[in-house]
DOTOR-296306 format. One record per residue (C-alpha): residue in one letter; residue number from 0; x, y, z. Coordinates in steps of 0.001 Angstrom, whole numbers, padded with zeros to 6 digits. Layout:
REM DOTOR-296306
a | NUM | X | Y | Z
...
END
This chain:
REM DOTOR-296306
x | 0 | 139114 | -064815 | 054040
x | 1 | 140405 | -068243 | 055216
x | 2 | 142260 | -070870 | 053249
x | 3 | 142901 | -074393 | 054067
x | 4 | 139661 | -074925 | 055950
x | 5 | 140230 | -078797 | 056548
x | 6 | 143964 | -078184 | 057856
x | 7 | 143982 | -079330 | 061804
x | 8 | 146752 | -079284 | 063955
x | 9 | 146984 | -083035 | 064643
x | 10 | 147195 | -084382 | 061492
x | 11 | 150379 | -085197 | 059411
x | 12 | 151812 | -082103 | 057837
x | 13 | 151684 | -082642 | 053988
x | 14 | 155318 | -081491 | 052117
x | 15 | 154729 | -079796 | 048859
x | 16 | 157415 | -080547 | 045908
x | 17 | 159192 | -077556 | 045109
x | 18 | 160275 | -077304 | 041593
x | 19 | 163165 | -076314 | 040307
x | 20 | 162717 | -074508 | 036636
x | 21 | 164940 | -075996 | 033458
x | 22 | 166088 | -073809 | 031016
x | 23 | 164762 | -074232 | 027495
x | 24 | 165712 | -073752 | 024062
x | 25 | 164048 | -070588 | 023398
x | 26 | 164282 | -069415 | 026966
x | 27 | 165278 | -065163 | 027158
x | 28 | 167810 | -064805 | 029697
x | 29 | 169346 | -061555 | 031830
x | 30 | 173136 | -062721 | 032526
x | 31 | 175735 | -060621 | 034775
x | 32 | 179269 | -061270 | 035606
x | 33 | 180970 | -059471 | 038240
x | 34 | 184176 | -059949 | 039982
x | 35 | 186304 | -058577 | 043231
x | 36 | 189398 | -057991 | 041029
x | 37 | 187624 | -055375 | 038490
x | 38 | 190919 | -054124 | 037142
x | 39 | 192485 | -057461 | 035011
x | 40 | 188919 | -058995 | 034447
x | 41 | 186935 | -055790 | 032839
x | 42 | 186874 | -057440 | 029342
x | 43 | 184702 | -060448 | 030986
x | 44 | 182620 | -058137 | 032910
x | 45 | 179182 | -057181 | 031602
x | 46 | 175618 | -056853 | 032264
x | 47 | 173407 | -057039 | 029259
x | 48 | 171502 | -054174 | 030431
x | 49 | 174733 | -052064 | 029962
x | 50 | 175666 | -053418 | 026685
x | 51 | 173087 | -052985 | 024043
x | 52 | 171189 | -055985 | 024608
x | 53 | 168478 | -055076 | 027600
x | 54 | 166562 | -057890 | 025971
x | 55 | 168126 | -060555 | 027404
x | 56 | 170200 | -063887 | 025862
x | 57 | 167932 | -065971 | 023863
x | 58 | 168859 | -069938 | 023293
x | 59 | 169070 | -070712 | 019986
x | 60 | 167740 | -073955 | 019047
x | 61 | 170411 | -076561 | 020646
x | 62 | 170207 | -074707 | 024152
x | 63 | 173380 | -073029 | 023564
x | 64 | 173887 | -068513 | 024541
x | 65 | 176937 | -067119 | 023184
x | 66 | 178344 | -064382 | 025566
x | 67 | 180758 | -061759 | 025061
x | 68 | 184344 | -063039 | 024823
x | 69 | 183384 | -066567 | 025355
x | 70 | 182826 | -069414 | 023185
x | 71 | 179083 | -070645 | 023535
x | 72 | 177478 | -072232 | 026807
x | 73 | 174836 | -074642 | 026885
x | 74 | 172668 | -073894 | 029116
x | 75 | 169329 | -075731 | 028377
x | 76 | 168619 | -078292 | 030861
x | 77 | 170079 | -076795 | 033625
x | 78 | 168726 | -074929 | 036621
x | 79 | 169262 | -071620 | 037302
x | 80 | 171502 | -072142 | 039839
x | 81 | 173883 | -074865 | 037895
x | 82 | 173466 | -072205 | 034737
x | 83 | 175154 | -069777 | 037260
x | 84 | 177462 | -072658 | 037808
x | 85 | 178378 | -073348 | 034350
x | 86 | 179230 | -069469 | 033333
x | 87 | 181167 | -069325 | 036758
x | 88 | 183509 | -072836 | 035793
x | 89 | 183865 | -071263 | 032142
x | 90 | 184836 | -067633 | 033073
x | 91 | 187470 | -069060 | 035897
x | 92 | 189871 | -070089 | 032890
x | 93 | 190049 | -066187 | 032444
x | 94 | 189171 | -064708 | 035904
x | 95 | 189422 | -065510 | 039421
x | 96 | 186420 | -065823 | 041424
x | 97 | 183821 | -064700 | 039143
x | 98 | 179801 | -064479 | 040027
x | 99 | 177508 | -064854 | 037766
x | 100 | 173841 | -063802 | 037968
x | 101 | 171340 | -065727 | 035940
x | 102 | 167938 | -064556 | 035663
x | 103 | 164604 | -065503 | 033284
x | 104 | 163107 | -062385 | 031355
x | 105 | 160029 | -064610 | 029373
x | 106 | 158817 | -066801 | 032501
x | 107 | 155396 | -065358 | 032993
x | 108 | 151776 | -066322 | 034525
x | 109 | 148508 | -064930 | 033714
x | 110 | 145258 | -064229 | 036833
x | 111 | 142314 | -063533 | 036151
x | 112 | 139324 | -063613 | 037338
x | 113 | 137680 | -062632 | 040861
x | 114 | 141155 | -061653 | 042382
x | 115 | 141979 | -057438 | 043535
x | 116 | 144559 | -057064 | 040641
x | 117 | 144143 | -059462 | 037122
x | 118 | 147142 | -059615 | 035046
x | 119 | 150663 | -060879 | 033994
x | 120 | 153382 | -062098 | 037074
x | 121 | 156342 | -062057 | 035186
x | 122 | 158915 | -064383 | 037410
x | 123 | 162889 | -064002 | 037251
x | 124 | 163918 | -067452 | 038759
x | 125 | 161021 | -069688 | 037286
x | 126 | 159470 | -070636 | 040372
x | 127 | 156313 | -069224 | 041694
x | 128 | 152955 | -071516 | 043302
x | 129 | 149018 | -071057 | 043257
x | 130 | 149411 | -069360 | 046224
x | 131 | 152394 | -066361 | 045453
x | 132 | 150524 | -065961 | 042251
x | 133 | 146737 | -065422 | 044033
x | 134 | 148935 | -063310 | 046582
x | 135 | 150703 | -061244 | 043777
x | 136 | 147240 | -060391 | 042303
x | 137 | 146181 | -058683 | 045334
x | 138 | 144443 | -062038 | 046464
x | 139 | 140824 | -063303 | 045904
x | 140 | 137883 | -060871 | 046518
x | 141 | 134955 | -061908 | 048612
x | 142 | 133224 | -063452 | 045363
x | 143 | 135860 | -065722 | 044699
x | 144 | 134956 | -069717 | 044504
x | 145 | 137917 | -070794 | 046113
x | 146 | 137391 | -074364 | 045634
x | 147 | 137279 | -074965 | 041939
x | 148 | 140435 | -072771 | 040663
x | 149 | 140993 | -073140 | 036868
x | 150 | 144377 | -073741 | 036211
x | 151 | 145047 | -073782 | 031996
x | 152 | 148428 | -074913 | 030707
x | 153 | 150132 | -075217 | 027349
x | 154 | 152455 | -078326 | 026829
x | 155 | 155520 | -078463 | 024645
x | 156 | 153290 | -080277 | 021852
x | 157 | 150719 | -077227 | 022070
x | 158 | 148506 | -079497 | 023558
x | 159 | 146055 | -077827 | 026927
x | 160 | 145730 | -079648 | 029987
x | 161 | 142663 | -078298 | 032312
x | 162 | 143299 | -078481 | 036428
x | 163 | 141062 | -077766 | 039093
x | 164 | 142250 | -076661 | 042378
x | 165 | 140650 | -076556 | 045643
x | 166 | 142668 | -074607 | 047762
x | 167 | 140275 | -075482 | 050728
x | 168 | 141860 | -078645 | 051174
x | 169 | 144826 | -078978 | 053068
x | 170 | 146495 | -081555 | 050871
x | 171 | 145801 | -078884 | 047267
x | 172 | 149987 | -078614 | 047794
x | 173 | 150081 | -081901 | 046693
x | 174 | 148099 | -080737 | 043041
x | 175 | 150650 | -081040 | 039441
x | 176 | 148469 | -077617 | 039352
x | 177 | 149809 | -075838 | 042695
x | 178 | 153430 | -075418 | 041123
x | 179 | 153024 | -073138 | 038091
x | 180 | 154965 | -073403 | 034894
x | 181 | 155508 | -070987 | 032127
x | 182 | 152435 | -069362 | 030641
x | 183 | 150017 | -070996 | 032532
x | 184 | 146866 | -069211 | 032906
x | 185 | 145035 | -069156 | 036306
x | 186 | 141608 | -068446 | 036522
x | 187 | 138882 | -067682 | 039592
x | 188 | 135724 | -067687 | 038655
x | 189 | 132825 | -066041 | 040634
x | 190 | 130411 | -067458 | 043334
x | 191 | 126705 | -066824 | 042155
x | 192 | 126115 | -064579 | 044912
x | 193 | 127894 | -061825 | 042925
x | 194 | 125076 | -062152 | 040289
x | 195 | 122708 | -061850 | 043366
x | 196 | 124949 | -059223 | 044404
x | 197 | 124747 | -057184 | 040595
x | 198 | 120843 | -057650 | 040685
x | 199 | 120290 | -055877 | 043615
x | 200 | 122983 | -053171 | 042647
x | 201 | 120737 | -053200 | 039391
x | 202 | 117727 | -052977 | 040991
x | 203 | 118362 | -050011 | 043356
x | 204 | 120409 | -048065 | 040263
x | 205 | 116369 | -048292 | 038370
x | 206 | 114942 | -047800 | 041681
x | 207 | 116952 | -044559 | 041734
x | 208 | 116241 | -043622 | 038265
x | 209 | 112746 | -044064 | 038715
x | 210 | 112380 | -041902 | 041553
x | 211 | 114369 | -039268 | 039877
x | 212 | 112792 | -039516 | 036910
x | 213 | 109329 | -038934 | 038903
x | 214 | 110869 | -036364 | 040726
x | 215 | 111835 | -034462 | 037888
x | 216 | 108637 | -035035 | 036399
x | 217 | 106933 | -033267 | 039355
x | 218 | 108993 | -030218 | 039228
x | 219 | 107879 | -030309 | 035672
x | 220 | 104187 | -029948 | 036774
x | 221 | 104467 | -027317 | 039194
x | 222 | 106640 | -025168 | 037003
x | 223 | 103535 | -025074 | 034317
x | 224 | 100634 | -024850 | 037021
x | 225 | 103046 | -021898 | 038633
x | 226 | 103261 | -020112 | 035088
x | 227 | 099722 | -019976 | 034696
END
């Protein structure tokens, strides 16, 4: 299957805007802390898969998480990295050198459609394209109309937005639509050859039956002329 049919060699090479996610109010986060000097820092040392709470650090409201033996962190409007960042600056007034590893438990996309594997991409740093996500899915069977991708998203107001995709055209990168955001909902829909495709399966499935059906009525015939 090829992508990007219209991309040549000679032209300008188009730069797609990478986005970097920002943590919400609401937003479910997995938070670790670990440190080379283990021994004096083991009451600021935790995973919240080791301590009860494997569902993650939910924001309340104003942004702000509340970790074990620290006051509360905002963390909404940050990046992941500068969330990282924040926990690390905090933690220092209590432990030299600490890491801290910030990952997002409720950033997920949905494919469907004609691609090898439909379903849920659940994403841990908030950043994932049109592309990883048909590529995650098992990527786009031989049905797939791969120039008028549904992209559905859901605003902050509740509001949709609708975008088509292309992904034929070399300068699709440059789509609102090719970086995804949480919960969008990407659907391929089907070329009409695949109805073509279903008739004839159809068609030779009652082809079959008929034959078998004839068959069986001719071994019906002979078994009563036989018996007589």
């Amino acid at each position: 299957m090829v992508y990007f049919e219209d991309s040549t060699s000679n032209k300008n090479a188009i730069k797609s805007i990478e986005e970097n996610y920002i943590i919400e109010p609401g937003d479910i986060l997995s938070i670790k802390i670990s440190t080379l000097n283990k021994l004096y820092a083991k009451d600021f040392l935790f995973d919240n898969t080791e301590i009860g709470n494997a569902g993650g650090y939910v924001l309340d409201e104003d942004g702000y998480v509340k970790l074990p033996q620290l006051d509360k962190i905002k963390l909404s409007g940050l990046t992941i990295p500068n969330a990282e960042a924040a926990i690390e600056n905090k933690l220092k007034e209590y432990v030299k050198d600490p890491v801290a590893q910030v990952r997002l438990q409720n950033f997920k996309v949905h494919v469907l459609g004609e691609v090898s594997k439909p379903g849920t991409i659940r994403v841990s740093d908030g950043k994932i394209n049109l592309i990883e996500a048909i590529s995650q899915s098992g990527d786009l069977t031989i049905f797939a109309k791969r120039d008028n991708i549904l992209v559905v998203r859901t605003n902050k107001d509740s509001t949709k937005q609708f975008g088509r995709v292309d992904i034929t055209k070399r300068n699709f990168f440059e789509s609102p639509f090719y970086n995804l955001k949480q919960g969008d909902v990407v659907y391929v829909e089907f070329k009409k050859e695949k109805l073509l495709a279903n008739d004839v399966v159809q068609n030779n499935r009652y082809r079959d039956y008929s034959l078998l059906m004839a068959a069986i009525s001719t071994v019906a015939i002979l078994v009563n002329i036989f018996k007589r």
